[in-house]
C-alpha positions as CSV (number, residue, x, y, z in Angstrom):
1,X,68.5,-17.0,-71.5
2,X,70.0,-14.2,-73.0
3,X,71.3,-15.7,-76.1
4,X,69.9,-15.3,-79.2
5,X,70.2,-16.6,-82.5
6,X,72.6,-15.0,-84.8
7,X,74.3,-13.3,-81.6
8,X,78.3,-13.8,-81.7
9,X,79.4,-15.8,-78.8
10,X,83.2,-16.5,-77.2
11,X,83.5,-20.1,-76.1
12,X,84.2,-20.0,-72.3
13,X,85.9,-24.0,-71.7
14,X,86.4,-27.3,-73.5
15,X,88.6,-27.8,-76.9
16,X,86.9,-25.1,-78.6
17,X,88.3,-22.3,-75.8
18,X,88.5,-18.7,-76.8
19,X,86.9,-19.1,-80.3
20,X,84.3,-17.3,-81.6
21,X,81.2,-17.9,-84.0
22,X,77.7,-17.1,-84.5
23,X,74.8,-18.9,-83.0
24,X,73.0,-21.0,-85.6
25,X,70.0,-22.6,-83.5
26,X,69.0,-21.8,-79.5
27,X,66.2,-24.2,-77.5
28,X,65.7,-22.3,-74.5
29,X,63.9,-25.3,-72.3
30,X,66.4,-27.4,-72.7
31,X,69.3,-24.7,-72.0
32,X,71.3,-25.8,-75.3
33,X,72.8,-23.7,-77.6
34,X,74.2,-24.8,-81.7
35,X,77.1,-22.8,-83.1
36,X,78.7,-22.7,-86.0
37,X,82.1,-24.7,-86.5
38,X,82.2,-25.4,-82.7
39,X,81.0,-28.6,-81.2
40,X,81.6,-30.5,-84.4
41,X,80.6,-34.8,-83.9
42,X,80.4,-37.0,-86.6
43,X,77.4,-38.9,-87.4
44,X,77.2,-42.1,-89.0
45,X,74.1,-42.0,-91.8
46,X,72.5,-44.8,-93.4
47,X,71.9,-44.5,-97.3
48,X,68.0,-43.0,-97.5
49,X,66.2,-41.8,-100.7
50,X,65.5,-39.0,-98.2
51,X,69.2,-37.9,-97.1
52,X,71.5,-36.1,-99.2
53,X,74.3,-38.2,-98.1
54,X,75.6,-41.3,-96.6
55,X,78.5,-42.2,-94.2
56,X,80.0,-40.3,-92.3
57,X,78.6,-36.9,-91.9
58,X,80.4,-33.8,-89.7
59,X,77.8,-32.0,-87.6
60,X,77.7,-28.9,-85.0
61,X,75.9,-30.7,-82.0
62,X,74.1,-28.4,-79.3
63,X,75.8,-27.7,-76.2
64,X,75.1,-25.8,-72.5
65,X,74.3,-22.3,-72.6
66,X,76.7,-21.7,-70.3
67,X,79.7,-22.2,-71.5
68,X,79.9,-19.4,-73.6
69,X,79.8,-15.4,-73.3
70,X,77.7,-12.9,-75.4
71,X,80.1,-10.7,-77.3
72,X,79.5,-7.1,-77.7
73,X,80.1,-5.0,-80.8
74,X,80.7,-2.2,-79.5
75,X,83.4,-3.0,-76.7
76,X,84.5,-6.6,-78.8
77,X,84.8,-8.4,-75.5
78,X,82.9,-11.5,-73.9
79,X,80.7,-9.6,-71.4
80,X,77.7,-10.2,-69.0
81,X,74.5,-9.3,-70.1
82,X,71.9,-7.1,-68.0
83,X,68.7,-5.9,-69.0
84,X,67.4,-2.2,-69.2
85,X,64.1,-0.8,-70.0
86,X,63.5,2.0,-72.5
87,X,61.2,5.5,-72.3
88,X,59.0,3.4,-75.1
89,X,59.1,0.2,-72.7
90,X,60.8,-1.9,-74.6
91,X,63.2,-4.5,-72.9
92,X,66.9,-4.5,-74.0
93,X,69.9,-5.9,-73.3
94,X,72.8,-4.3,-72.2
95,X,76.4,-4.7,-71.7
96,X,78.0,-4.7,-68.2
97,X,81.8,-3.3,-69.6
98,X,80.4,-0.5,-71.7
99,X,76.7,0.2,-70.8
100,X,75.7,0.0,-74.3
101,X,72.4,-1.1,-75.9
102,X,73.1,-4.7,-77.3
103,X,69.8,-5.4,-79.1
């Protein structure tokens, strides 16, 4: 997966089309992806000495991977991803548009 946390991603389908936010939390076995504002459910909470609130409570859930597009700063467009080594070996990604280092 190509995604990382704190990356800015554009939204690809569902309600949430065309926005764009930064990654919060990103479980690569599973494939799923939490982002901030998008993908908001609301949980019902008991009252708990342990939890800082009860009711209702508005939450980012995780969603697929796939739905959204890595955004690149220097083009500011959705864009593949492709991978490029350095001179010093290190791995990096790279953006399809522009050809620019993303990491």
């Amino acid at each position: 997966m190509d995604i990382r946390k704190d990356d800015t991603v554009q939204v690809n389908s569902g309600k949430n089309r065309r926005a764009r936010a930064k990654v919060q939390r990103v479980s690569k076995g599973a494939g799923l992806i939490v982002v901030e504002g998008i993908n908001i459910v609301k949980r019902h909470t008991r009252a708990n000495p342990n939890v800082r609130q009860a009711g209702i409570v508005s939450m980012a859930a995780p969603f697929p991977a796939s739905r959204v597009m890595l955004v690149c700063n220097h083009c500011d467009k959705a864009v593949r991803v492709g991978h490029k080594n350095l001179e010093d070996g290190n791995k990096v990604r790279v953006c399809k548009s522009c050809q620019e280092v993303m990491d």
